[in-house]
Z-matrix of the N, CA and C atoms (Angstrom, degrees):
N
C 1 1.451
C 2 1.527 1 112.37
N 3 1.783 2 124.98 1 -46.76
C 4 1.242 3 109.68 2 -166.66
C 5 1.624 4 96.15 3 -71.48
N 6 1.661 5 148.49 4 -29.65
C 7 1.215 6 155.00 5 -171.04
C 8 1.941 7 93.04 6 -46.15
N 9 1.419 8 101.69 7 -57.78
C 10 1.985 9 103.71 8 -170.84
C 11 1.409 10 87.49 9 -53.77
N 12 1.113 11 119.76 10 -76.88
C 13 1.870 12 121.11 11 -153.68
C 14 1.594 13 99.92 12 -56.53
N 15 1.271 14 132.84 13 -33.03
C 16 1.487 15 124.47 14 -176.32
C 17 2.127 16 103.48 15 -69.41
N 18 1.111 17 93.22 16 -41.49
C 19 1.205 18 97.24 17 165.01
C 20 1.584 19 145.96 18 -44.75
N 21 1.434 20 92.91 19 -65.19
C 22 1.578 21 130.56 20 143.68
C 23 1.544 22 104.59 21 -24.03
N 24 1.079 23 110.12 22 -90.44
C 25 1.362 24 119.06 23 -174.50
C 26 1.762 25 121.52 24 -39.91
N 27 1.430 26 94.46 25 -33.11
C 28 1.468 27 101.27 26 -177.89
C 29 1.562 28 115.12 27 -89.32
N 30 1.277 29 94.30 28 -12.28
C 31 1.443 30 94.80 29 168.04
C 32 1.359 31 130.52 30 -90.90
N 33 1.384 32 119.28 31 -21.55
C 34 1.370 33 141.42 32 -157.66
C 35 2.150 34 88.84 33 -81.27
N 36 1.338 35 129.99 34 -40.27
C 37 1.424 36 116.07 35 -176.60
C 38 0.969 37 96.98 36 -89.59
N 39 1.888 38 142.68 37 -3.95
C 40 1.254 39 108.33 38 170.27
C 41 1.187 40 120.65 39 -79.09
N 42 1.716 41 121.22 40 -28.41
C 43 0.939 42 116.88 41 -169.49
C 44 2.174 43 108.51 42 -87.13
N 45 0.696 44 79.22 43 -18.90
C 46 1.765 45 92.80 44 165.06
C 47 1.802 46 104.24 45 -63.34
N 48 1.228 47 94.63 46 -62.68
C 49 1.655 48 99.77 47 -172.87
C 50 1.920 49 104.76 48 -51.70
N 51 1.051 50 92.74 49 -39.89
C 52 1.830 51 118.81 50 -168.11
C 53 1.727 52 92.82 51 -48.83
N 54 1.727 53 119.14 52 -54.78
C 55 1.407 54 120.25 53 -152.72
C 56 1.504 55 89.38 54 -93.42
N 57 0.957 56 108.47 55 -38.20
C 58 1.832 57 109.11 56 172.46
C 59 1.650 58 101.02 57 -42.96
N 60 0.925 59 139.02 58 -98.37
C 61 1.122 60 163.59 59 116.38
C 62 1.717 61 106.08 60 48.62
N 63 0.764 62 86.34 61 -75.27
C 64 1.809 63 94.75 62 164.11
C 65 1.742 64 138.39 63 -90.85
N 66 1.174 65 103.74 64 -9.31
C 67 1.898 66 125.32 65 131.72
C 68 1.480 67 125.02 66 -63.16
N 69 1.231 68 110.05 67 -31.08
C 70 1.281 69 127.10 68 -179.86
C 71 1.798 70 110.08 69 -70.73
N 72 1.730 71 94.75 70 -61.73
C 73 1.410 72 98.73 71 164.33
C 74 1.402 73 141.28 72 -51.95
N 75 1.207 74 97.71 73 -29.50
C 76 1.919 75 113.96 74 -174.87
C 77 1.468 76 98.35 75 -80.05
N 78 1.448 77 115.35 76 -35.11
C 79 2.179 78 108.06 77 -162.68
C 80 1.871 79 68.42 78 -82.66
N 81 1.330 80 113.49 79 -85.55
C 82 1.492 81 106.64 80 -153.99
C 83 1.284 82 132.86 81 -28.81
N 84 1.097 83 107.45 82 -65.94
C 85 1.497 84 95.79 83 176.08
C 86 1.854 85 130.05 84 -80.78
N 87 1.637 86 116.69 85 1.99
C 88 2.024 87 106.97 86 118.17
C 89 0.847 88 93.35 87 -27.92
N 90 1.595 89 109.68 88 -111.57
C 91 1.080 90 138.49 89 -126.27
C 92 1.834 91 95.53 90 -37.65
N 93 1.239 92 130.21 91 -71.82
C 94 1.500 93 114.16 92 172.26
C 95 1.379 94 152.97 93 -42.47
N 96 1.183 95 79.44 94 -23.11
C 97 1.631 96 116.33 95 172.92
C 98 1.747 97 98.16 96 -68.66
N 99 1.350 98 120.06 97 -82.03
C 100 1.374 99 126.96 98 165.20
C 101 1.743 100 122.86 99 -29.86
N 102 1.193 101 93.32 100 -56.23
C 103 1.774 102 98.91 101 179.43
C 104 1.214 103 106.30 102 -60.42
N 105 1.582 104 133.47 103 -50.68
C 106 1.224 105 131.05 104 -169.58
C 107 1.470 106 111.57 105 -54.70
N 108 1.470 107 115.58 106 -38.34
C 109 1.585 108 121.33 107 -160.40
C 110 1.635 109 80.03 108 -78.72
N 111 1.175 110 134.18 109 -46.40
C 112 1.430 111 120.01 110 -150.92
C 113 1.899 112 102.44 111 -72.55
N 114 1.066 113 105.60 112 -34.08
C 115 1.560 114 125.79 113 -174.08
C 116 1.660 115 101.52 114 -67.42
N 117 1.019 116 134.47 115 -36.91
C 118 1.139 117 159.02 116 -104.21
C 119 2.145 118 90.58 117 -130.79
N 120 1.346 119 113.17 118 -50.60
C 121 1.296 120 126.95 119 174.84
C 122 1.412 121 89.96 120 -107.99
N 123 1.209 122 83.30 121 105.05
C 124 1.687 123 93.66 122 173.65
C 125 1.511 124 127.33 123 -74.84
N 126 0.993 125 129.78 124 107.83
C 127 1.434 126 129.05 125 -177.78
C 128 1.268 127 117.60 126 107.31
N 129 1.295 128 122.02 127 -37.55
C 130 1.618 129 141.21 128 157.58
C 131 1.748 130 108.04 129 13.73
N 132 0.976 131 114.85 130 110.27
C 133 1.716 132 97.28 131 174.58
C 134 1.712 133 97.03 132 -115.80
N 135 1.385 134 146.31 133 139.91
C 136 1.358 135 147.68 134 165.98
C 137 1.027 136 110.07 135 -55.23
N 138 0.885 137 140.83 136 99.38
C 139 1.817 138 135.95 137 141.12
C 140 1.392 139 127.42 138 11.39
N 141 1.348 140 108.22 139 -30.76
C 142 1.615 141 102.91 140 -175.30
C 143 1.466 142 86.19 141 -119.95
N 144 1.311 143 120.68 142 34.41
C 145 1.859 144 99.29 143 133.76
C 146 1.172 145 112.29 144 -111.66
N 147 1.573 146 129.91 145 62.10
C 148 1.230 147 107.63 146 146.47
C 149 1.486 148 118.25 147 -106.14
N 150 1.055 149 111.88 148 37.05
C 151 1.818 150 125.77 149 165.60
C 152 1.433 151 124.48 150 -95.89
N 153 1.747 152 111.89 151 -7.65
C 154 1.143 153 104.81 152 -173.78
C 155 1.461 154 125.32 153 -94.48
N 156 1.617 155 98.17 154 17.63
C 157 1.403 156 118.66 155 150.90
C 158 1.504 157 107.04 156 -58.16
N 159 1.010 158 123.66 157 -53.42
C 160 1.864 159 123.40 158 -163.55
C 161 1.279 160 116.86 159 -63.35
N 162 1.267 161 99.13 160 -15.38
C 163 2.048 162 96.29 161 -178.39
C 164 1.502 163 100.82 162 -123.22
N 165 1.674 164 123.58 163 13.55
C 166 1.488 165 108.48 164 167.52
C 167 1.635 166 99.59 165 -103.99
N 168 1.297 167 131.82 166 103.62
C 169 1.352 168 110.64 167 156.77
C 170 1.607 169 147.83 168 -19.30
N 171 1.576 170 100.47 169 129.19
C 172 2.026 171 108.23 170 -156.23
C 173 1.901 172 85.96 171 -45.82
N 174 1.010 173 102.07 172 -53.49
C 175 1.822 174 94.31 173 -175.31
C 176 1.269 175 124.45 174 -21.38
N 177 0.996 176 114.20 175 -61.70
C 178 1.619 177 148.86 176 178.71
C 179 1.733 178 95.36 177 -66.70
N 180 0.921 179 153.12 178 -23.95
C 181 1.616 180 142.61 179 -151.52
C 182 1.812 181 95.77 180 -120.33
N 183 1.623 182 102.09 181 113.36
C 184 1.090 183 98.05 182 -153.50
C 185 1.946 184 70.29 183 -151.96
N 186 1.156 185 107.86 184 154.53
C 187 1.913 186 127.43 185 169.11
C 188 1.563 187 91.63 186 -57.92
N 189 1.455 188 142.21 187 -27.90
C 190 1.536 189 106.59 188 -177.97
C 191 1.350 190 106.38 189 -96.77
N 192 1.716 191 109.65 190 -22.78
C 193 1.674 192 104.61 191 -165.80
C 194 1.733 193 96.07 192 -71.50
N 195 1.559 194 119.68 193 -59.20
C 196 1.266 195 113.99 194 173.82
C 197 1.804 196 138.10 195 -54.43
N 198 2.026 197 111.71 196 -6.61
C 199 1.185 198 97.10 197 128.29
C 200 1.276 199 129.17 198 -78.15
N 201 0.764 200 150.59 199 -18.73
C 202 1.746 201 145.77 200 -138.42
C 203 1.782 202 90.67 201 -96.76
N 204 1.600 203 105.26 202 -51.38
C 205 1.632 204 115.47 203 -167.13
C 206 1.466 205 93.81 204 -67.46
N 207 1.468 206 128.50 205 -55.94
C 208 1.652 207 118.61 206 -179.35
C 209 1.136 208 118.45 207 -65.81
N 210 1.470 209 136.30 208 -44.30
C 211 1.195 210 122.62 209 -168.93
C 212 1.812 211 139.52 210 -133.91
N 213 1.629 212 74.19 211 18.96
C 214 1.775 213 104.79 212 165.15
C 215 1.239 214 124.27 213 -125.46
N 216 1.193 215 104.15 214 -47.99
C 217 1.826 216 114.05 215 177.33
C 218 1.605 217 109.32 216 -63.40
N 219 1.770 218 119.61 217 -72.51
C 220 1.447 219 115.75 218 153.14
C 221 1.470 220 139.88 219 5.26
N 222 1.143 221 81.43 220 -101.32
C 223 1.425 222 103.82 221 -175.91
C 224 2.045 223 134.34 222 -84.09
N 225 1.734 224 81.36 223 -10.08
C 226 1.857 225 87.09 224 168.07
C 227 1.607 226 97.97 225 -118.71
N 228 1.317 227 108.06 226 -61.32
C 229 1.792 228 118.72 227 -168.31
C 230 2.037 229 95.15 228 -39.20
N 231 0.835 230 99.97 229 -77.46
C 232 1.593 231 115.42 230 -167.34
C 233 1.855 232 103.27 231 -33.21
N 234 1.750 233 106.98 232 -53.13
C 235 1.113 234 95.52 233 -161.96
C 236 1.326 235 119.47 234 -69.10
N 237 1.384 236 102.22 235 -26.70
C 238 1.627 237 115.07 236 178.15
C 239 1.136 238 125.03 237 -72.64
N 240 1.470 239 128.12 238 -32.06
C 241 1.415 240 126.05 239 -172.34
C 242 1.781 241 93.19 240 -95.17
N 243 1.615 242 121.66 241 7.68
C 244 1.501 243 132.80 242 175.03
C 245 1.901 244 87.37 243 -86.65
N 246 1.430 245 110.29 244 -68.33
C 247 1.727 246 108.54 245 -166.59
C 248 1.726 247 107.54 246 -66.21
N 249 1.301 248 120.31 247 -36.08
C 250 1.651 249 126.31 248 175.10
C 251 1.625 250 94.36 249 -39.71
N 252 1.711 251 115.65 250 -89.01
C 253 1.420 252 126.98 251 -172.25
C 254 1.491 253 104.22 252 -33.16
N 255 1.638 254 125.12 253 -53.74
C 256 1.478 255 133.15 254 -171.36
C 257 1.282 256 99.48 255 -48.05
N 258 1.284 257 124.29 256 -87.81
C 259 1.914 258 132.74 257 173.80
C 260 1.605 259 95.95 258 -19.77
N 261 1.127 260 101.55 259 -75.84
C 262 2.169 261 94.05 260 -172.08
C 263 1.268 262 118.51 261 -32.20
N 264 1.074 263 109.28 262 -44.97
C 265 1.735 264 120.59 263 -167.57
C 266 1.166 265 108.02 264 -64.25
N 267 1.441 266 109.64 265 -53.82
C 268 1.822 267 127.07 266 -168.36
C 269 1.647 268 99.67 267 -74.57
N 270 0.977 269 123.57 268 -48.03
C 271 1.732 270 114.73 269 -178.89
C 272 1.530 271 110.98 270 -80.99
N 273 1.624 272 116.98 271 3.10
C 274 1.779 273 116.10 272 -171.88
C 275 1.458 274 117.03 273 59.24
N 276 1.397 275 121.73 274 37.71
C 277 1.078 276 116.69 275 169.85
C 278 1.645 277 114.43 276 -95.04
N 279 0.990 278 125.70 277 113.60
C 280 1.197 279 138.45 278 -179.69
C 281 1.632 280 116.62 279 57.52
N 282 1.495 281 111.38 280 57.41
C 283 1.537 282 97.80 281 -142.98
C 284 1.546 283 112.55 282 -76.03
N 285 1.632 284 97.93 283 -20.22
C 286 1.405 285 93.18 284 172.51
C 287 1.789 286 134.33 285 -82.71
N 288 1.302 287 122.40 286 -4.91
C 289 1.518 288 140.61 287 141.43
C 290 1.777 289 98.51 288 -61.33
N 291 1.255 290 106.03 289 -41.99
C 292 1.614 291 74.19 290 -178.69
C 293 1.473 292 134.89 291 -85.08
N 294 1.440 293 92.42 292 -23.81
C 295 1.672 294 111.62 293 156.53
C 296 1.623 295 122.81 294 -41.40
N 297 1.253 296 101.16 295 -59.86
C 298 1.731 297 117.37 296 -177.17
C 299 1.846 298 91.85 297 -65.97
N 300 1.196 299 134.58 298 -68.00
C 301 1.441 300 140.14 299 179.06
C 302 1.891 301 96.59 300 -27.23
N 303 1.000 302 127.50 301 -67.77
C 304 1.243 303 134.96 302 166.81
C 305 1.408 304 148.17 303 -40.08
N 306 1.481 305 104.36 304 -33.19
C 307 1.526 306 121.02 305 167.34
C 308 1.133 307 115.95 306 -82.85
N 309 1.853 308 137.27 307 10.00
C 310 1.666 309 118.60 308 142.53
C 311 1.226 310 97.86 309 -119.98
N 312 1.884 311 112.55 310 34.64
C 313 1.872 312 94.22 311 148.46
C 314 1.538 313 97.24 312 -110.78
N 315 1.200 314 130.39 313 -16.03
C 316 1.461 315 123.86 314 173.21
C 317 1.566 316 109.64 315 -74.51
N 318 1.475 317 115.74 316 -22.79
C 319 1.192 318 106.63 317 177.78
C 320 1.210 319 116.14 318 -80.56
N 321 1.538 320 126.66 319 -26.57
C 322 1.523 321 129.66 320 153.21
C 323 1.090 322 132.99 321 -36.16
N 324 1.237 323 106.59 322 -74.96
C 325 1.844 324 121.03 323 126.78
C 326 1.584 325 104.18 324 15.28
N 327 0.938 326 103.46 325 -101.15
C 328 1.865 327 126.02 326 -175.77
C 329 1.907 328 113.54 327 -30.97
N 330 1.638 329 91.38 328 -60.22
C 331 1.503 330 96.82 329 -179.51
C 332 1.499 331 100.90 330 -72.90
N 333 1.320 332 133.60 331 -12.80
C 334 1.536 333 109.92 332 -176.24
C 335 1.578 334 78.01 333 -98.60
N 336 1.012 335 151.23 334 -71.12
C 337 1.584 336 118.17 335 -172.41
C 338 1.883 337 126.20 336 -30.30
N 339 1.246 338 87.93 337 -53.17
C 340 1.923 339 94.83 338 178.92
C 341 1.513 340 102.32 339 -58.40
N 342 1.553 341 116.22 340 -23.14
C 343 1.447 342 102.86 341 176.86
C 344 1.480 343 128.97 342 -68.99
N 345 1.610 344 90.41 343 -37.22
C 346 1.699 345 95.12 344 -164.82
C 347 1.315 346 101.70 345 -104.16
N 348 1.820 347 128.01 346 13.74
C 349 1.294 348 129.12 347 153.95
C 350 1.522 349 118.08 348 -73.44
N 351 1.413 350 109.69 349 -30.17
C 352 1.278 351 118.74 350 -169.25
C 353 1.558 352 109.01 351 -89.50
N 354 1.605 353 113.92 352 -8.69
C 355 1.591 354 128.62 353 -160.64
C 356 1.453 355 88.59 354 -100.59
N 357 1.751 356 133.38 355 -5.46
C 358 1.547 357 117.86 356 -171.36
C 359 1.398 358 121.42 357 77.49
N 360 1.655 359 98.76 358 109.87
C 361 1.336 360 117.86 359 -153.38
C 362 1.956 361 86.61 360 -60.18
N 363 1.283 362 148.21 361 -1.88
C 364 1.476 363 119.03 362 -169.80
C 365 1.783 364 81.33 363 -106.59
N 366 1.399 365 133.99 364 21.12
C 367 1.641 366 111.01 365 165.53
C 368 1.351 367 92.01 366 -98.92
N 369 1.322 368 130.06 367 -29.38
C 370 1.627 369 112.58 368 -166.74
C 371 1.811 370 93.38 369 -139.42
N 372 1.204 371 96.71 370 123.33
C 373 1.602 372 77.26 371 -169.78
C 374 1.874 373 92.87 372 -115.58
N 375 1.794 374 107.25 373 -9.58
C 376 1.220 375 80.99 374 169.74
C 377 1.505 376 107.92 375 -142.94
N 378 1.593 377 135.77 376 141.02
C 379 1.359 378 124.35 377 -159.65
C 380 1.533 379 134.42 378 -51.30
N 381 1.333 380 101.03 379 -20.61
C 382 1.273 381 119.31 380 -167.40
C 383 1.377 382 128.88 381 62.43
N 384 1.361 383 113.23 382 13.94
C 385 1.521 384 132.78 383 -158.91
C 386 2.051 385 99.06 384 -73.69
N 387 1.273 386 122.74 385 -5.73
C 388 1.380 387 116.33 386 -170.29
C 389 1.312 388 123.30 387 -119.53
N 390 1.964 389 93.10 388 -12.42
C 391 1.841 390 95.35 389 159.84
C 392 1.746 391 102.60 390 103.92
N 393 1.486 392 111.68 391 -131.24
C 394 1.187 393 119.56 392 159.32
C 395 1.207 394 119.54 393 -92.01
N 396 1.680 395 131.39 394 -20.19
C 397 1.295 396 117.67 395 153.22
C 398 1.569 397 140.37 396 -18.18
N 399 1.520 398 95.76 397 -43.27
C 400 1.459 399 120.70 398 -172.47
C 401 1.673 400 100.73 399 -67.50
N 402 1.375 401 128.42 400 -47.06
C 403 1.456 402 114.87 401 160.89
C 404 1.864 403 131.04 402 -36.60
N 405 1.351 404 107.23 403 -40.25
C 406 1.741 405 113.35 404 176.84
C 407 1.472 406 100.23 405 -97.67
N 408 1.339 407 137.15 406 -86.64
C 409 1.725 408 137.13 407 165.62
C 410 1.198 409 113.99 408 -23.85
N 411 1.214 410 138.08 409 -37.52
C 412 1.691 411 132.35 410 -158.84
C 413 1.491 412 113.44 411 62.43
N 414 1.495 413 97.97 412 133.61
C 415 1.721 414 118.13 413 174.31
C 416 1.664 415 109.60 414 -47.34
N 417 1.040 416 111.83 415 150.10
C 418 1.652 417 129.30 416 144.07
C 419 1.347 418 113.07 417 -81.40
N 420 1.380 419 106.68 418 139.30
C 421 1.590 420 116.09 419 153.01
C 422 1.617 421 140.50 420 -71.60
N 423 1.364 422 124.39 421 107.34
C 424 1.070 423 116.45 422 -172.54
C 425 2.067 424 126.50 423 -2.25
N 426 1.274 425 102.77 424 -32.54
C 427 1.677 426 92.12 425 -176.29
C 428 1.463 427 95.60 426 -101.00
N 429 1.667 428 128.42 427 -9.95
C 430 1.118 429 101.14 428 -173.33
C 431 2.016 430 105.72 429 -94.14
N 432 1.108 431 90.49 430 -2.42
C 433 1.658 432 116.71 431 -179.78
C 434 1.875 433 106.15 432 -83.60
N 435 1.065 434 112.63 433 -26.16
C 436 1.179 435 111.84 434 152.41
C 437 1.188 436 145.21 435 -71.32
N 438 1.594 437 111.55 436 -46.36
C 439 1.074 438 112.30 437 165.60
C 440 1.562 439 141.40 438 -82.25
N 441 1.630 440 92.92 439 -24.90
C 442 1.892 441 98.77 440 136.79
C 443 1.526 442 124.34 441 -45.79
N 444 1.139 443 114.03 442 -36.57
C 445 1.670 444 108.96 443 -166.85
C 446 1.671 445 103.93 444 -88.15
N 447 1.729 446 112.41 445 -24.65
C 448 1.104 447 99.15 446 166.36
C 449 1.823 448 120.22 447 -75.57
N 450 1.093 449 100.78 448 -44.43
C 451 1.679 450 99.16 449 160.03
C 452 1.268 451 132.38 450 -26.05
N 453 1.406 452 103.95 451 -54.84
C 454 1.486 453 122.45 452 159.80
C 455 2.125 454 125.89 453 -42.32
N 456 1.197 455 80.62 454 -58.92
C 457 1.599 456 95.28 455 178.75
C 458 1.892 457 106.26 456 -76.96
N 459 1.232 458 106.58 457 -1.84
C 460 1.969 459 100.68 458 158.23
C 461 0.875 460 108.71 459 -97.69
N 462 1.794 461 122.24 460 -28.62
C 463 1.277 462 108.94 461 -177.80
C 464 1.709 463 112.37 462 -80.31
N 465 1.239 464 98.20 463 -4.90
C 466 1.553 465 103.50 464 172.17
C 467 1.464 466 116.56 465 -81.74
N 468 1.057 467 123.63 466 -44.44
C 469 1.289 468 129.20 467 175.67
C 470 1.602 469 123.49 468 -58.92
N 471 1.549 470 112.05 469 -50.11
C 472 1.560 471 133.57 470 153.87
C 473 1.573 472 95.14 471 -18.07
N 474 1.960 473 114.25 472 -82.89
C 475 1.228 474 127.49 473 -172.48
C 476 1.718 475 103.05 474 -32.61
N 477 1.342 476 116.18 475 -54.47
C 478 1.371 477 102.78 476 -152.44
C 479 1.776 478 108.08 477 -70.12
N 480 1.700 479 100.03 478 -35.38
C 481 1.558 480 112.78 479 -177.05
C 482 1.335 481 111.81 480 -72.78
N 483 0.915 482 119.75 481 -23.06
C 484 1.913 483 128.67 482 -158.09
C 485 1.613 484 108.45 483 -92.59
N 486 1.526 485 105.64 484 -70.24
C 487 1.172 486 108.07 485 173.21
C 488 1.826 487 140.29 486 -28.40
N 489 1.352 488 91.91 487 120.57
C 490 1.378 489 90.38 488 -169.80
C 491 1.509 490 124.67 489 -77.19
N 492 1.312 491 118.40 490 162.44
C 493 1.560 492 107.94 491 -171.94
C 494 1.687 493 125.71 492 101.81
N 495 1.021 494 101.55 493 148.64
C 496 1.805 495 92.86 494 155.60
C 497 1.369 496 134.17 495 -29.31
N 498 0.962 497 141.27 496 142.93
C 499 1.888 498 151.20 497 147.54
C 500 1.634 499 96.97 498 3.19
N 501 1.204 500 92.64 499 -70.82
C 502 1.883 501 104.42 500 -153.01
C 503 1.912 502 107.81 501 -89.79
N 504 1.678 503 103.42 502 13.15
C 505 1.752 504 88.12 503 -151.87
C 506 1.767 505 72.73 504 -90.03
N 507 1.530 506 100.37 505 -177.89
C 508 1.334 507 117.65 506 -157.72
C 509 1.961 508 91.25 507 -137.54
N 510 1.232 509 105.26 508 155.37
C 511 1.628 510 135.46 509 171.02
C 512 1.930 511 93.91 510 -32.54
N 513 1.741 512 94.08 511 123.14
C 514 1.509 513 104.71 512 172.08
C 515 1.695 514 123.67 513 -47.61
N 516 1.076 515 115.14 514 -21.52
C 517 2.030 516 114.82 515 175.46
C 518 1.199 517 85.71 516 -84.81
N 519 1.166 518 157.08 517 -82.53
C 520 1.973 519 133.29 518 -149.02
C 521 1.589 520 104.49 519 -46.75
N 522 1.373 521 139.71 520 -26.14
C 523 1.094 522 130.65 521 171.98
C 524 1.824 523 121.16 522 -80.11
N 525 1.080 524 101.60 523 -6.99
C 526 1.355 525 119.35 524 176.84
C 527 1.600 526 115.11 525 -109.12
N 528 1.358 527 104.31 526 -4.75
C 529 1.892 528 115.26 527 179.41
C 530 1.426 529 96.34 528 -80.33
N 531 1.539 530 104.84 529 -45.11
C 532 1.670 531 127.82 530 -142.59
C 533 1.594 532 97.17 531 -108.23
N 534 1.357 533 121.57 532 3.27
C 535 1.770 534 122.72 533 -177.70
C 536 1.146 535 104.04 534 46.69
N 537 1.298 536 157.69 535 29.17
C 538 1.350 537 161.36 536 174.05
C 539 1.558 538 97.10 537 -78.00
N 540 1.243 539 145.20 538 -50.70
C 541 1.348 540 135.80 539 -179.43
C 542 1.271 541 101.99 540 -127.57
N 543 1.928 542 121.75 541 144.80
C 544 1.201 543 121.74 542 162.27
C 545 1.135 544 114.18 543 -112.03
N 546 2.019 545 105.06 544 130.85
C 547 1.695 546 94.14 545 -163.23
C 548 1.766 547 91.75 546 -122.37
């Protein structure tokens, strides 16, 4: 009997590690996939941000904040802290900080889909979420761009619940790069 449960036990983080692991793969490399195309057209701003006037207060909307929001925050800030989180995920470095780091850019994500679903599929007919990718692959449509991104954010959540280990531990091969554990 203790042989099943020793067993048991040893099986239960691989297969944990296993869905970790491959949740990890599916957000990350999007997410790189996406960042690259956006990085990639340099300067590129989407079309359907020009709403994000409506949720910054007139106070706040000033010639430096509305450069910074069009043509720094956009189009560099976003894509990078999009490929930063991507790399983490895909090499298991901290995947669950990077998971949580990620779920209010997928939720951004979401409201700029719910935006330009609700704006009439002939103003945005395609999300633009992939950059120049979207020239060879082809665009998604705002609802089908949603429901990818919600996909995304289970597979984010999975990561944070699933993953085995401590808060901060990282994907079973970096402990085997670094001889720190023998498994």
């Amino acid at each position: 009997m203790p042989l099943f449960r020793e067993y048991e036990y040893d099986k239960q983080p691989f297969v944990r590690s296993l869905i970790s692991v491959i949740a990890c793969l599916i957000v990350g490399l999007t997410l790189m996939f996406a960042s690259t195309g956006k990085l990639a057209g340099i300067g590129e701003i989407p079309g359907q941000t020009e709403y994000v006037d409506r949720f910054i207060p007139e106070s706040l909307i000033t010639p430096e904040t509305a450069y910074f929001v069009g043509f720094i925050f956009i189009p560099w800030i976003l894509p990078i802290a999009e490929l930063i989180i991507g790399l983490l995920l895909v090499l298991g470095i901290w995947p669950r900080v990077a998971a949580i780091c990620f779920i209010p850019l997928v939720f951004g994500f979401m409201a700029n889909n719910s935006y330009m679903i609700a704006s009439g599929i002939g103003k945005y007919p395609t999300c633009e979420c992939f950059g120049i990718w979207e020239y060879w692959v082809g665009g998604l449509t705002p609802t089908q761009s949603l429901y990818f991104d919600l996909g995304l954010f289970i597979l984010a959540v999975i990561i944070i619940l699933v993953h085995p280990g401590p808060f901060f531990s990282h994907q079973f091969w970096i402990n085997r790069i670094f001889n720190k554990e023998k498994i």
